[in-house]
C-alpha positions as CSV (number, residue, x, y, z in Angstrom):
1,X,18.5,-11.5,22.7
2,X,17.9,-15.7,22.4
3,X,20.2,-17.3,19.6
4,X,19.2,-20.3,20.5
5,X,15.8,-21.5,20.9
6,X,14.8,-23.5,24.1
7,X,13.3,-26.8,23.7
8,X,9.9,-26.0,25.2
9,X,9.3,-23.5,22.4
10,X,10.0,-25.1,19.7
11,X,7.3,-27.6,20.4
12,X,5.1,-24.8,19.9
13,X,2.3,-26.3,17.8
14,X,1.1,-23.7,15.4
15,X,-2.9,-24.2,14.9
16,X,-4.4,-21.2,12.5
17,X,-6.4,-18.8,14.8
18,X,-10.2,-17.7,14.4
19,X,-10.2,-13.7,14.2
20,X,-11.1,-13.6,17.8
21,X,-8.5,-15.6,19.2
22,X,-6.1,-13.6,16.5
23,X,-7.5,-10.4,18.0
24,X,-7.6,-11.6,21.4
25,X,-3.8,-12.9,21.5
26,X,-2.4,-10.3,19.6
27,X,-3.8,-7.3,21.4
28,X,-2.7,-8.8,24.9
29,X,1.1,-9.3,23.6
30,X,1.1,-5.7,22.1
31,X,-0.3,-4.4,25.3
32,X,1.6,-6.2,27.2
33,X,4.5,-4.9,25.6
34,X,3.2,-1.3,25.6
35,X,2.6,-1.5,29.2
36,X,6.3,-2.9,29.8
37,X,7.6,0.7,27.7
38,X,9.5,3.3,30.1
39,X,10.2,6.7,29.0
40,X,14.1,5.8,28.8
41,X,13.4,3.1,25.8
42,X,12.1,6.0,23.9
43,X,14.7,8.3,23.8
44,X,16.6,9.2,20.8
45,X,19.9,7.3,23.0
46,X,17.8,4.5,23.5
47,X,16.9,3.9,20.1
48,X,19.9,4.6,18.4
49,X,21.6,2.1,21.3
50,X,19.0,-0.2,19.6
51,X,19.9,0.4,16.1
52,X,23.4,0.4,16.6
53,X,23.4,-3.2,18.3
54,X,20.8,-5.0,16.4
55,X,20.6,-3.2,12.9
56,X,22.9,-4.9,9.9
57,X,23.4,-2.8,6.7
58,X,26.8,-2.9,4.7
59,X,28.1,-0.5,1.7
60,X,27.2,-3.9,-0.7
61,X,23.3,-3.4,0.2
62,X,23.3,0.2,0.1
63,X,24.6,0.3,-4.1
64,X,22.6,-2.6,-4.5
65,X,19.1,-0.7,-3.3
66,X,20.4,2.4,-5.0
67,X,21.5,0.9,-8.5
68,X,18.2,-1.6,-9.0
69,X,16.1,1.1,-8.2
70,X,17.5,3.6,-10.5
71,X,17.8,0.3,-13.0
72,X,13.6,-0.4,-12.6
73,X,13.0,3.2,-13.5
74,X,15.5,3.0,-16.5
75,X,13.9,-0.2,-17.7
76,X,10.5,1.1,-17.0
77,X,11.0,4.0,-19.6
78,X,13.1,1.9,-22.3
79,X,10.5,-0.8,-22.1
80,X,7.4,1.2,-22.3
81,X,8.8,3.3,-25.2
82,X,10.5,0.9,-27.3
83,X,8.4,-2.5,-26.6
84,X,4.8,-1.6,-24.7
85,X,3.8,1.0,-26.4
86,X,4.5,0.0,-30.1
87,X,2.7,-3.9,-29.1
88,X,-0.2,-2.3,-27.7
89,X,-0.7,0.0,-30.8
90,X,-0.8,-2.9,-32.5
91,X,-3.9,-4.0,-30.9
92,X,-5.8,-0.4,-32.1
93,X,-6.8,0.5,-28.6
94,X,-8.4,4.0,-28.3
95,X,-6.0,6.9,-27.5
96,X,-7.0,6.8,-23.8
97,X,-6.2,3.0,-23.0
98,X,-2.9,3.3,-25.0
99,X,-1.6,6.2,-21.9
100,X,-2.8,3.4,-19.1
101,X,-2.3,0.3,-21.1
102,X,1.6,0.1,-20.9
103,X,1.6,0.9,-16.7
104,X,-0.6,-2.1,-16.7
105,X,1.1,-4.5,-18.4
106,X,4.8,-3.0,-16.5
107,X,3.5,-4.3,-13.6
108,X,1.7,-7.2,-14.1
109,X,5.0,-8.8,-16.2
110,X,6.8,-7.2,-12.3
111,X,4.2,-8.7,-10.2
112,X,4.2,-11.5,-11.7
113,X,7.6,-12.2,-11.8
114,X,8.2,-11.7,-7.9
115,X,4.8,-13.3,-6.8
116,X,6.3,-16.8,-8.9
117,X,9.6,-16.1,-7.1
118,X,8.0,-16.0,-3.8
119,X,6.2,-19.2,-4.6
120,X,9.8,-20.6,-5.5
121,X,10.5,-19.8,-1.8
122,X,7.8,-20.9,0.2
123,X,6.6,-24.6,-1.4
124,X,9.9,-25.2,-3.4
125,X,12.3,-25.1,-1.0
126,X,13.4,-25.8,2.9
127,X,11.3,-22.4,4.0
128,X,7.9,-23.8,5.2
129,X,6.8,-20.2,6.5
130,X,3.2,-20.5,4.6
131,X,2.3,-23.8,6.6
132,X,4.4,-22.9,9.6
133,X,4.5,-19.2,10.3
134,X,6.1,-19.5,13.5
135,X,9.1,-20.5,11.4
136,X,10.1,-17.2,11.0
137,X,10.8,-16.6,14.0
138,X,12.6,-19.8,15.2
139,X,16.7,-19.8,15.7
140,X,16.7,-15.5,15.0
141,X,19.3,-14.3,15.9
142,X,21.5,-11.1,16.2
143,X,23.4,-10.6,12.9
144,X,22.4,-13.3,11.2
145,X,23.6,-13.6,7.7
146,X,20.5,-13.6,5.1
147,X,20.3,-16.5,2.7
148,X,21.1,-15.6,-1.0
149,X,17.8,-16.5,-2.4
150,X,16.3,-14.5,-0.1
151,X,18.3,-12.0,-0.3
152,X,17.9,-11.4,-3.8
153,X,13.9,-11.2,-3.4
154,X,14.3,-8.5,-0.7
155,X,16.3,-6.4,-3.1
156,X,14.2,-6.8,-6.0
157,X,11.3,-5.7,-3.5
158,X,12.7,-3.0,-1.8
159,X,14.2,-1.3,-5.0
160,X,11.4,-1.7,-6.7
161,X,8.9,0.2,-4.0
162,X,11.7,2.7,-4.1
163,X,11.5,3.4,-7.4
164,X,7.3,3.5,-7.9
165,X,7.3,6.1,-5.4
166,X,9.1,8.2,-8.2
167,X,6.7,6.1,-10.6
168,X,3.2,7.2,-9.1
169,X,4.4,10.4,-9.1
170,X,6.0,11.0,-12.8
171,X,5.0,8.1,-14.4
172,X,1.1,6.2,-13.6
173,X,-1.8,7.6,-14.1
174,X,-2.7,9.7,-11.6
175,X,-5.9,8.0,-9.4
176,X,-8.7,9.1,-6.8
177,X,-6.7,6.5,-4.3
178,X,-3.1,7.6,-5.7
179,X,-1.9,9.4,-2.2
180,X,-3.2,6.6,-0.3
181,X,-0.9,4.4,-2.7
182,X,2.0,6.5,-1.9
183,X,1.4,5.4,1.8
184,X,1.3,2.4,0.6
185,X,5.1,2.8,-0.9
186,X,6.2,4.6,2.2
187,X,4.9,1.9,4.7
188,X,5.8,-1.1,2.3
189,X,9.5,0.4,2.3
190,X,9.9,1.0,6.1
191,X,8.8,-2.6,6.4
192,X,10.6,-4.2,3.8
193,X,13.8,-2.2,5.0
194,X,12.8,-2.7,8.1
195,X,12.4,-6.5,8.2
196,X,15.8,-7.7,6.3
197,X,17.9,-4.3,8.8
198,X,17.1,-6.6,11.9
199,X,16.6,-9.9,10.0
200,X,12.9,-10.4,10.1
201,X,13.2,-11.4,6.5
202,X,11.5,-14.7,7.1
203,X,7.9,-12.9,7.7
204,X,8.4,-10.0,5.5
205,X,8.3,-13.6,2.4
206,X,5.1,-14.1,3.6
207,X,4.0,-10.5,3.6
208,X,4.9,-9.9,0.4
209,X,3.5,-13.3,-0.8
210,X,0.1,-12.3,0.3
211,X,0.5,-8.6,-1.8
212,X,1.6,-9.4,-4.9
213,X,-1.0,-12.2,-6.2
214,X,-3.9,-9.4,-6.6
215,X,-1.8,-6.7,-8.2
216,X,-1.5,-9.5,-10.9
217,X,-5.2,-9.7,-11.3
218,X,-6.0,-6.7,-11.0
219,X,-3.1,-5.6,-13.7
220,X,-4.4,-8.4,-16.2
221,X,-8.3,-8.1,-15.9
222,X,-7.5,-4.0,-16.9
223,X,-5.5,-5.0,-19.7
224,X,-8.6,-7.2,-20.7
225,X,-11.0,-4.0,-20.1
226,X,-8.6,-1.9,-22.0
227,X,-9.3,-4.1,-25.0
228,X,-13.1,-3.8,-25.3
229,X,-12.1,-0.3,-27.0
230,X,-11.2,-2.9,-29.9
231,X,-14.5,-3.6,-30.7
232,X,-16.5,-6.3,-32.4
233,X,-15.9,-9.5,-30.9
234,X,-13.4,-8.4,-28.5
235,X,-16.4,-6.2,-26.5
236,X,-18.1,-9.4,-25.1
237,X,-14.9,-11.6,-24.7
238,X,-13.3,-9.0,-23.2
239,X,-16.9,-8.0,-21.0
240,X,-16.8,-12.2,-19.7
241,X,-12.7,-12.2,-19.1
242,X,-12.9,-9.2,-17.1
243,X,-16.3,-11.0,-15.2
244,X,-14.7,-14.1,-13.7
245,X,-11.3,-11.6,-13.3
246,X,-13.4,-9.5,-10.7
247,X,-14.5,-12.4,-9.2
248,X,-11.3,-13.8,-8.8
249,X,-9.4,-10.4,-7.8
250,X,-12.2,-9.6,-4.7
251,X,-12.1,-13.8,-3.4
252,X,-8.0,-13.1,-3.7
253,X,-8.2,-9.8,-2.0
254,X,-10.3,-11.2,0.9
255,X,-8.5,-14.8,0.9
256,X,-4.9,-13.4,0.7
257,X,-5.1,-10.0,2.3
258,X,-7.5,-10.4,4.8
259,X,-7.9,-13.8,5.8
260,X,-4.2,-15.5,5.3
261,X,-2.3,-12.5,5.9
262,X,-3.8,-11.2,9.4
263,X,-3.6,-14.9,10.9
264,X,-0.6,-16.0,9.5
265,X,1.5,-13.3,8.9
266,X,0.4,-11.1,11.6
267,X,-0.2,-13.5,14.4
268,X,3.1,-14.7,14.2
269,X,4.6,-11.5,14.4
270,X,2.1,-10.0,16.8
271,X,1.7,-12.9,19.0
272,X,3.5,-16.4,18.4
273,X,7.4,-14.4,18.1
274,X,7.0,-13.7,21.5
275,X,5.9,-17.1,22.0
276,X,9.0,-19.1,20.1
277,X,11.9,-16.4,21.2
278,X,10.8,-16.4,24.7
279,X,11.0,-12.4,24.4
280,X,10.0,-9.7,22.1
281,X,11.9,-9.1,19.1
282,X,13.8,-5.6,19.0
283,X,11.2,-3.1,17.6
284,X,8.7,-5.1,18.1
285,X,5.8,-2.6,18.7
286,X,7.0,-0.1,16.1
287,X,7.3,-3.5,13.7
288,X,4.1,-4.2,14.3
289,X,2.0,-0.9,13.7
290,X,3.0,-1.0,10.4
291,X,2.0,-4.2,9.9
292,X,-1.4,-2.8,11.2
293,X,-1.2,0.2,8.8
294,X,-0.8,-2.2,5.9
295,X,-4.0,-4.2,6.9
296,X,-6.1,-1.3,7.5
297,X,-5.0,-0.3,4.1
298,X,-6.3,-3.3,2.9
299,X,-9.3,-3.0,4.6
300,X,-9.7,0.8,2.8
301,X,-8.7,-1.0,-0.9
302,X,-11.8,-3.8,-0.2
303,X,-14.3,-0.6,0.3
304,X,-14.2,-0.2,-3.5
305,X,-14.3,-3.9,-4.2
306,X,-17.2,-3.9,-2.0
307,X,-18.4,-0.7,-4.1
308,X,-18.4,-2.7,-8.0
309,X,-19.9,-6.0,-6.1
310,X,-22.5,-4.0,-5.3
311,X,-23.1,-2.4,-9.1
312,X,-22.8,-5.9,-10.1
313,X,-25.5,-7.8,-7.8
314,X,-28.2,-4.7,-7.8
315,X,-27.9,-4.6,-11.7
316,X,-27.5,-1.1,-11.5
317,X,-24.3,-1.9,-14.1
318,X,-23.2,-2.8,-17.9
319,X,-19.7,-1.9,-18.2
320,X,-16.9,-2.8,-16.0
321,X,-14.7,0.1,-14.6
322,X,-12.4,1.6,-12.4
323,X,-13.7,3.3,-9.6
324,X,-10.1,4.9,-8.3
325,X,-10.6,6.6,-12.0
326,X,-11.4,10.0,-12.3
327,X,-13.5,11.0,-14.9
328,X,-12.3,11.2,-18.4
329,X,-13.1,15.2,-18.2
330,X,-12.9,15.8,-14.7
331,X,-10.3,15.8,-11.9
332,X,-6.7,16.1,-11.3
333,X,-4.8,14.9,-14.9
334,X,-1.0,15.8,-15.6
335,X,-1.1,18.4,-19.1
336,X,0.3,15.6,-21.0
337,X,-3.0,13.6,-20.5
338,X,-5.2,16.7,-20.6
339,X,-4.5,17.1,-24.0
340,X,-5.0,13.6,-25.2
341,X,-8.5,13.0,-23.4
342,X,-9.6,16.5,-24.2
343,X,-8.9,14.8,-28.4
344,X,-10.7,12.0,-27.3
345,X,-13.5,13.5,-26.0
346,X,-13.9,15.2,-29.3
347,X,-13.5,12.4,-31.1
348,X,-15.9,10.7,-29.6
349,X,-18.3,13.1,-29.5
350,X,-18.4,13.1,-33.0
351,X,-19.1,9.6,-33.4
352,X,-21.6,9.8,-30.7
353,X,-20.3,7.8,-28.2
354,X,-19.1,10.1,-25.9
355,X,-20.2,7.8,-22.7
356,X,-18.2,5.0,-23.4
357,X,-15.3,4.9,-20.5
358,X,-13.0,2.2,-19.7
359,X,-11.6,1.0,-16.4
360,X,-11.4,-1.8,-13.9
361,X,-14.2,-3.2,-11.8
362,X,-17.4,-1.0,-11.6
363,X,-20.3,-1.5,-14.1
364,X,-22.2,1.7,-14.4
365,X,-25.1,2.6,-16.5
């Protein structure tokens, strides 16, 4: 493997590519590449040959993963029950918004946190990956040591996914897209791992940068829905917040997620990595695929955006909701939650307003 770059490739003028030249160059590098495969690379020697002389993990990053993750799921539960949940009962939110409220408001204060952090990194400092994204590929080498900024956002990140796949399971609110979101963890932690194991922790920034800005939106403008159960004034404030926040969630989706993050992030580690390293990084087709998986993902997550645009422009809608939601009296609910919307139900039932639901970004009649 190149540690040092050759002149002629890093004169490599990165232009942004139109989908078909994105599609168009990155299909003919991986097929190249498939077509290059032998049946020895693939065997269980091969890769653990592979492993063995490119992968870097020490003891330090091991107890690090291990003791943030179980530290996010400690902090999770002391937070919700000693600080989330007593503020947001404060507010006099109806029994059903107080269970999803403080998973909310977790993760947008996370999201947010990380998503400023990765801003840090990318316009603040010497990484000019968002402008540049063949960057992360120039001067890799084998073994590399990681920066310590850097190196601190990958183990926030990585601990972090670890622990919400424990959190989707035990502790959110179970959803109509919740397996799909456990893919989600899966593939986000192979990557994650992935990238800073053989040092592609330059791209996996960007990745992650392109991620985390909608899961703030979306986190606030449900916080903002959870609130029309107030009442009063708060129903239309609330109703107009929540408005311009699905307008700005769906443009951030499609901007971020499936505009900057296929051409930049994508194309330079589908296409221009080959073109600045003068060879293909190791794992390069298996590194890829899931950076495939995670767009079409993307692509499944805009169907329901797609889905409330459509309630919203037909005016076939008057309340914004979620449309990974199940039903208030229908579908899979842990016995915890059964038992607090089955009070609920009754409750409102008696003050006849038993349709009024709550959610993100679907207005239903």
């Amino acid at each position: 493997m190149v540690s040092v770059i050759d002149s002629k490739y890093m004169s490599y003028n990165f232009v942004m590519p139109t989908y078909q030249k994105f599609v168009s160059d990155v299909f003919s590098t991986l097929s190249t590449s498939y077509k290059n495969l032998s049946s020895s690379d693939l065997t269980p020697k091969s890769l653990s040959n592979t492993v063995r002389e490119y992968g870097n993990i020490s003891l330090r990053d091991i107890f690090t993963f291990f003791g943030l993750a179980l530290l996010w799921t400690l902090l999770r539960y002391v937070t919700t029950v000693f600080f989330l949940k007593p503020l947001l009962s404060i507010n006099k939110l109806g029994k059903n918004e107080r269970r999803k409220a403080p998973e909310s408001l977790w993760k947008l204060l996370f999201y947010s946190s990380t998503w400023c952090y990765a801003v840090y990194l990318l316009f603040f400092t010497k990484y000019d990956f968002f402008f540049n994204p063949p960057l992360t590929f120039y001067g890799w080498k084998n073994g590399q040591d990681v920066p310590q900024d850097i190196y601190t956002f990958y183990m926030v990140q990585l601990s972090f996914y670890f622990h919400s796949v424990y959190g989707t399971f035990y502790m959110d609110v179970w959803r109509k897209d919740s397996v799909v979101m456990l893919l989600h963890h899966f593939v986000t932690l192979l990557l994650v791992g992935f990238s800073y194991i053989f040092r592609f922790t330059n791209v996996g920034i960007l990745v992650l940068f392109f991620h985390d800005i909608t899961d703030i939106i979306l986190e606030f403008t449900k916080l903002v829905l959870y609130h029309k159960t107030v009442g009063g004034k708060w129903t239309k404030i609330c109703d107009f917040i929540s408005t311009i926040g699905f307008v700005l969630f769906g443009t951030a989706w499609f901007v971020f997620r499936l505009y900057w993050y296929p051409l930049k992030a994508l194309y330079a580690a589908g296409h221009t990595s080959v073109v600045v390293m003068g060879q293909e990084p190791p794992f390069f087709l298996f590194f890829n695929i899931l950076l495939w998986i995670l767009l079409g993902m993307n692509i499944y997550w805009f169907k329901f955006i797609v889905i409330m645009a459509y309630y919203v422009v037909t005016g076939k809608s008057n309340e914004v909701e979620d449309v990974r939601e199940y039903d208030e009296d229908k579908g899979p609910q842990r016995s915890s939650d059964s038992d607090e919307i089955s009070n609920k139900k009754k409750q409102e039932m008696g003050n006849g307003d038993a349709s009024r639901k709550n959610g993100l970004m679907k207005k239903h009649q």
